[in-house]
C-alpha positions as CSV (number, residue, x, y, z in Angstrom):
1,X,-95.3,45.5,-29.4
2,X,-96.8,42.7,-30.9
3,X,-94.8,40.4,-33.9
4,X,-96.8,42.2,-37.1
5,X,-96.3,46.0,-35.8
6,X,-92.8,45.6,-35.0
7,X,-92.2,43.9,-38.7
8,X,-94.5,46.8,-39.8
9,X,-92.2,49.2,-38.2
10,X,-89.1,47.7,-39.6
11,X,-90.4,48.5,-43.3
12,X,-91.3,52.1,-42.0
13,X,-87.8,52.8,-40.9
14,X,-86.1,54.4,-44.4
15,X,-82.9,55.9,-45.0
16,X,-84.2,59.5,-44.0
17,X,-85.7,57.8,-40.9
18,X,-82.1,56.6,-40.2
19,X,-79.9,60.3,-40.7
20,X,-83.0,61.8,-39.3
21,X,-82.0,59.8,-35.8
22,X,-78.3,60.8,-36.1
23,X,-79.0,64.7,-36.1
24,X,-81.5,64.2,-33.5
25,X,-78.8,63.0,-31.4
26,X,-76.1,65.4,-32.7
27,X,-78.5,68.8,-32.4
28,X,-78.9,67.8,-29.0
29,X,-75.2,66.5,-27.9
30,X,-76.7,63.2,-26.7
31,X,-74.2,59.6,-27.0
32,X,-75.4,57.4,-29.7
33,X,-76.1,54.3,-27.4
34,X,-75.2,51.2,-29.6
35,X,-78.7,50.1,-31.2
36,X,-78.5,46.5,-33.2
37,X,-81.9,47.6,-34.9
38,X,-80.0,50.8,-36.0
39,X,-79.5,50.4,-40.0
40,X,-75.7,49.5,-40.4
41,X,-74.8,52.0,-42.8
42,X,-76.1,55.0,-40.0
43,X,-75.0,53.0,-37.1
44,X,-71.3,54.9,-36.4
45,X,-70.4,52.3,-33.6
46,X,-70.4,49.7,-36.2
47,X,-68.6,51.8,-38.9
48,X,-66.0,52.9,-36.6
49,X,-64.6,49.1,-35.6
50,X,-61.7,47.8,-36.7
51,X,-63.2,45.1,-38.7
52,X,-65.0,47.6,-41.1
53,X,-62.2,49.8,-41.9
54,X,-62.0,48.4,-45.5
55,X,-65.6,49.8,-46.0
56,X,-64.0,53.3,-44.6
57,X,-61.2,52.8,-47.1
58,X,-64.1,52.4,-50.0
59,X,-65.9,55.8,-48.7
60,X,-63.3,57.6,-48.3
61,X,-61.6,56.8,-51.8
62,X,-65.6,57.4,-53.5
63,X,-66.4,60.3,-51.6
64,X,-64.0,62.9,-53.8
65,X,-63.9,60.5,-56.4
66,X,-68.0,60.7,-57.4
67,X,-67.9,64.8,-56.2
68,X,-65.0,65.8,-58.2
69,X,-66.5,63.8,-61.4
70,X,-70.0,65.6,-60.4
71,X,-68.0,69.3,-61.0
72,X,-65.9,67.8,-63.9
73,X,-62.8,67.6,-62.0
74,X,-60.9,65.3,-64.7
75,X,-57.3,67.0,-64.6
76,X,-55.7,69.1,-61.7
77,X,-52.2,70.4,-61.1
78,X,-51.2,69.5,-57.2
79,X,-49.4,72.1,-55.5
80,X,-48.0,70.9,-52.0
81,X,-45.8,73.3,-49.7
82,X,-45.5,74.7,-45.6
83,X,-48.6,75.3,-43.9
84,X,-46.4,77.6,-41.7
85,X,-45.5,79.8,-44.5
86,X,-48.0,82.8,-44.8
87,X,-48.6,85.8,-46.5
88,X,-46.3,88.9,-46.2
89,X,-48.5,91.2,-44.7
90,X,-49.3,88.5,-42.0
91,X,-45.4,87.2,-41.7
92,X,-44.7,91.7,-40.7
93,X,-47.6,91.9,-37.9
94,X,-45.9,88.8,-36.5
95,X,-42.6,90.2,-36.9
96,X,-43.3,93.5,-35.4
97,X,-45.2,91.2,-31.9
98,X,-42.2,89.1,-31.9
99,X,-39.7,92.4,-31.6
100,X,-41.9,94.0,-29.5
101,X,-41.9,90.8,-26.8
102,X,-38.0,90.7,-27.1
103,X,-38.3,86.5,-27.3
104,X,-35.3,85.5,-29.0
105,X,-36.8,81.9,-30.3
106,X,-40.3,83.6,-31.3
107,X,-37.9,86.8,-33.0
108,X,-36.1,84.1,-35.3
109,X,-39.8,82.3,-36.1
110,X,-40.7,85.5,-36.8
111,X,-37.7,86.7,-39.1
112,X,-38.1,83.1,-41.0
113,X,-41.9,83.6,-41.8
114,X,-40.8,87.4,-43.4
115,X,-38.0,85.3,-45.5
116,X,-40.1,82.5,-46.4
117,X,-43.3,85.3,-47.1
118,X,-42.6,85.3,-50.6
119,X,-43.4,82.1,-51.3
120,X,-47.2,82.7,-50.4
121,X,-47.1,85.3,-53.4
122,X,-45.6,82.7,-55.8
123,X,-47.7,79.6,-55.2
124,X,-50.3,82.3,-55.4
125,X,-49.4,83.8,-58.7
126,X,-49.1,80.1,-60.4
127,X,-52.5,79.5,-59.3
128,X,-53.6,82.2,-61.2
129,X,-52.0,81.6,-64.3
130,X,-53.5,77.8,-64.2
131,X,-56.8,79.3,-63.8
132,X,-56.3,81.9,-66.6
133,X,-55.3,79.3,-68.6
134,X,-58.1,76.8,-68.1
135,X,-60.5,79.8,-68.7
136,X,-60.0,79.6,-72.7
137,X,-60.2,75.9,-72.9
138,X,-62.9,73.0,-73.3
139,X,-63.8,71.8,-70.1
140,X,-62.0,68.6,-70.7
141,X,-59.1,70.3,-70.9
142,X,-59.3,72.7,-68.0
143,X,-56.4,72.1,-65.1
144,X,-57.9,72.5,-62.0
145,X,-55.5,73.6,-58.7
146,X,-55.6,70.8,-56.2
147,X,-53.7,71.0,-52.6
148,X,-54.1,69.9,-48.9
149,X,-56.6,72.0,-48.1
150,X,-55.1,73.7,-45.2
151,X,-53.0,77.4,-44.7
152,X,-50.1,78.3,-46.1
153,X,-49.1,77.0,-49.0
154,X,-52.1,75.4,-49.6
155,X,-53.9,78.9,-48.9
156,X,-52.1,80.4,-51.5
157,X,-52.5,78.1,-54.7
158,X,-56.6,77.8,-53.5
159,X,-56.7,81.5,-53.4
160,X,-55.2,82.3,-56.7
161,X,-57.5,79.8,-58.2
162,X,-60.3,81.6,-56.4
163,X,-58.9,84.8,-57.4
164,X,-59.4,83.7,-61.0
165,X,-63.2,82.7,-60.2
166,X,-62.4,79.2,-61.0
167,X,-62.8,75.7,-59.4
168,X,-59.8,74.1,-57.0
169,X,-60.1,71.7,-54.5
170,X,-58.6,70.9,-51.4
171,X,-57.7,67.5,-49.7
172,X,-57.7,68.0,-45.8
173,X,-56.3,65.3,-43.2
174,X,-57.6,64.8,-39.4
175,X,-54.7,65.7,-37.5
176,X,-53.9,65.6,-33.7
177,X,-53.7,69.4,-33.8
178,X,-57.1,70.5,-36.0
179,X,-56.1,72.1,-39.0
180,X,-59.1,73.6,-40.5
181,X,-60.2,74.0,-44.7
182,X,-59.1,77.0,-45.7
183,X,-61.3,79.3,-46.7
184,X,-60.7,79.5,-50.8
185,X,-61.2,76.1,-51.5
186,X,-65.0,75.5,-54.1
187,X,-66.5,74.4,-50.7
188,X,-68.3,71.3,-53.0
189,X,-65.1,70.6,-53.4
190,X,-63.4,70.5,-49.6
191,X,-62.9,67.0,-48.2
192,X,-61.4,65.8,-45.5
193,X,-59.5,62.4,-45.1
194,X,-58.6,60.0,-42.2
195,X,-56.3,58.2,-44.0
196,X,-53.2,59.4,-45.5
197,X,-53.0,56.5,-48.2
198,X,-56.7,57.2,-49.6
199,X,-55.7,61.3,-49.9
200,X,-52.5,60.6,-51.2
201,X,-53.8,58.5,-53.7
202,X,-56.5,61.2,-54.6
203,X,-53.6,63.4,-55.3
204,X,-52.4,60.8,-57.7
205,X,-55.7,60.1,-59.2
206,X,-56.3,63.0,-61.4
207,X,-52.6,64.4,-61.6
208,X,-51.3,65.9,-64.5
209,X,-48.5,68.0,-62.8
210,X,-46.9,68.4,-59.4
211,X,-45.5,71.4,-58.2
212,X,-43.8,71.4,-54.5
213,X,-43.3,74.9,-53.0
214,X,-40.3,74.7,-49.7
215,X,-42.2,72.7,-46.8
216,X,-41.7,70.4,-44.6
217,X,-42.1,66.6,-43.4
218,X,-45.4,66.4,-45.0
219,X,-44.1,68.2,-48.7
220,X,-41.1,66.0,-48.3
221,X,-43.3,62.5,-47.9
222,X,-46.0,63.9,-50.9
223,X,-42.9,65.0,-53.0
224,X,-41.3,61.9,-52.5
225,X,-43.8,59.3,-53.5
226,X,-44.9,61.0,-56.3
227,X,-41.4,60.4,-57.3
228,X,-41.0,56.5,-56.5
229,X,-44.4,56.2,-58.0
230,X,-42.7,57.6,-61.3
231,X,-39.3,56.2,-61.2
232,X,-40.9,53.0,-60.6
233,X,-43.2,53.2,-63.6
234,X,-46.1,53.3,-61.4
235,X,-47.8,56.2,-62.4
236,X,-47.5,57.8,-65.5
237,X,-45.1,60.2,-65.9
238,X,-46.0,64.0,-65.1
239,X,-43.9,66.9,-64.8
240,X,-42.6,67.8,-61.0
241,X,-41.7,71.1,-60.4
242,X,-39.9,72.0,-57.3
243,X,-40.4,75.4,-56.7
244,X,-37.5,77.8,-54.7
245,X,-33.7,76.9,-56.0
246,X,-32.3,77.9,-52.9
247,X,-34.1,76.2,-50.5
248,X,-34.4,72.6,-51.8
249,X,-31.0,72.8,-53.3
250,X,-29.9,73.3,-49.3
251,X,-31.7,70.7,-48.1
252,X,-31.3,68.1,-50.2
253,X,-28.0,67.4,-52.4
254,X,-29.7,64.8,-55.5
255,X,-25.9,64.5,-56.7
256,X,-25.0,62.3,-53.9
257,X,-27.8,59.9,-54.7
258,X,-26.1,59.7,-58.2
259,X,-22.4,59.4,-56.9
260,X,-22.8,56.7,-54.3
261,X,-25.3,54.6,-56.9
262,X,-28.4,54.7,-55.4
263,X,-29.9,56.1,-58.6
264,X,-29.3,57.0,-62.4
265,X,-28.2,60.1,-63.5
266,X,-31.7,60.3,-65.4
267,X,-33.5,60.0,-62.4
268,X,-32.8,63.3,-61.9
269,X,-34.5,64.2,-65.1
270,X,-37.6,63.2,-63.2
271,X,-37.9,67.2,-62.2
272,X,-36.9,70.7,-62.6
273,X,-36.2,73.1,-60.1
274,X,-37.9,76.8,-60.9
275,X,-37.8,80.4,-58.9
276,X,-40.5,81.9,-60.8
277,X,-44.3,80.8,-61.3
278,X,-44.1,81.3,-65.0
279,X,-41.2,78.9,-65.6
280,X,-42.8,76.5,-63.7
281,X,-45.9,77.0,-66.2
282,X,-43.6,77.4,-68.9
283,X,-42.5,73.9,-68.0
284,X,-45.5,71.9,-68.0
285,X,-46.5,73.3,-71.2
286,X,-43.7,72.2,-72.7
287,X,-44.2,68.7,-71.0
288,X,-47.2,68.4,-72.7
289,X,-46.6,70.2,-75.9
290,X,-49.0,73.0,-75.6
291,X,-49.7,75.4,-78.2
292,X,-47.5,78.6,-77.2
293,X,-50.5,81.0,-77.4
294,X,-51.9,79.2,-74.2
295,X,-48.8,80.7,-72.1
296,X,-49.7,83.9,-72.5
297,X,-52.4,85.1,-69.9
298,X,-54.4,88.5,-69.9
């Protein structure tokens, strides 16, 4: 190719050109062999090294960011909780296999998913009164249900929301096991992060309430950080809701933190602890000093 067609070529190549090379190789399950003529920005090689993580830190931080702002996305409540916890009707079928195999470990599994059932209906049933609520308002006021994106839990607050016909979103993470979207998240509004930091800071970014349903290492870290962050005067304050009495109040004891010193007796003003999805409701109005009328939902 002589000098002039190949610059000729070079100003032929546009951004189309470049995505339209990447699905050719993807449709037909061919390796991307490393190209340096390849535009940067639709070269993956070059955005997957470790000196151009910061530019993966950027995308994945303006990703959700410009989507969520696209959809109006301005104020959402987070709800965090087990992804192992799952509906009741689900929680009896596996019951009823685990009795009928006669595993002792898979019985208990079993008898803890029936116990722990309930919890699907409640994160539920707060979803919906979020979404009943927003209904009524200006858009600039509507709350919007935000979670992890994945079952349990997650499933639960993104389905009430749906149930209502209103937006939620969900913020997934790339894990060693796949955990998948679930399937009532506004599907313009289902991302999926590599890095823990940028999606927890999403979470943070449009905040204006937490509520943490029983879960485990994951709820604990979310729940946890959200709390330094407002100790610490590092976010503004918001109210945090942890939801089920009996569970966190088993596994964690707050009072010691306060007898041996390791924090102020008004730290522990920082949240409530609720059993019901309208008191946790009932508490964030109050937070924010919202006209009565607005807890009452048809």
């Amino acid at each position: 190719m002589t000098t002039k067609a190949h610059h000729e070529n070079l100003k032929e190549r546009r951004l189309a050109d470049a995505w339209a090379e990447l699905q050719a190789h993807a449709d037909g399950g061919n390796t991307l062999a490393p190209d340096a003529y390849r535009l940067a920005f639709a070269d993956p090689e070059f955005l997957l090294r470790r000196e151009t993580r910061g530019i993966r830190f950027q995308l994945e931080m303006l990703k959700p960011d410009l989507a969520q702002r696209e959809l109006g996305i301005e104020n959402t409540i987070v709800v965090f909780g087990s992804a192992r916890f799952r509906e009741p009707a689900v929680a009896q079928a596996a019951l009823a296999e685990a009795e009928a195999t006669g595993d002792a470990r898979a019985l208990a599994r079993a008898r803890a998913q029936v116990r722990n059932a309930r919890y699907y209906d409640d994160a539920r049933e707060f979803a919906r009164i979020v979404a009943r609520y927003s209904r009524s308002c200006p858009h600039e006021d509507k709350l919007f249900i935000c979670t992890g994106g994945g079952p349990g839990i997650m499933e639960a607050a993104n389905r009430g929301a749906h149930d209502e016909g209103a937006l939620n979103v969900g913020l997934n993470i790339t894990l060693p096991h796949e955990q998948s979207a679930n399937p009532y998240i506004t599907p313009e509004l289902s991302f999926k992060f590599h890095y823990f930091a940028l999606r927890k800071m999403h979470f943070m970014m449009r905040a204006k309430a937490l509520v943490a349903f029983p879960g485990g290492f994951g709820t604990l870290d979310e729940l946890f950080e959200v709390i330094t962050l407002v100790q610490c005067r590092k976010a503004r304050p918001v109210p945090i809701v942890l939801f089920g009495s009996e569970y966190w109040k088993r596994l964690i004891d707050f009072n010691v933190l306060v007898e041996e010193g390791a924090v102020s007796a008004e730290d522990l003003e920082l949240f409530v602890t609720v059993d019901d999805p309208r008191l946790a409701w009932e508490h964030i109005v109050r937070f924010y000093d919202l006209p009565a009328a607005e807890v009452r939902c048809p």
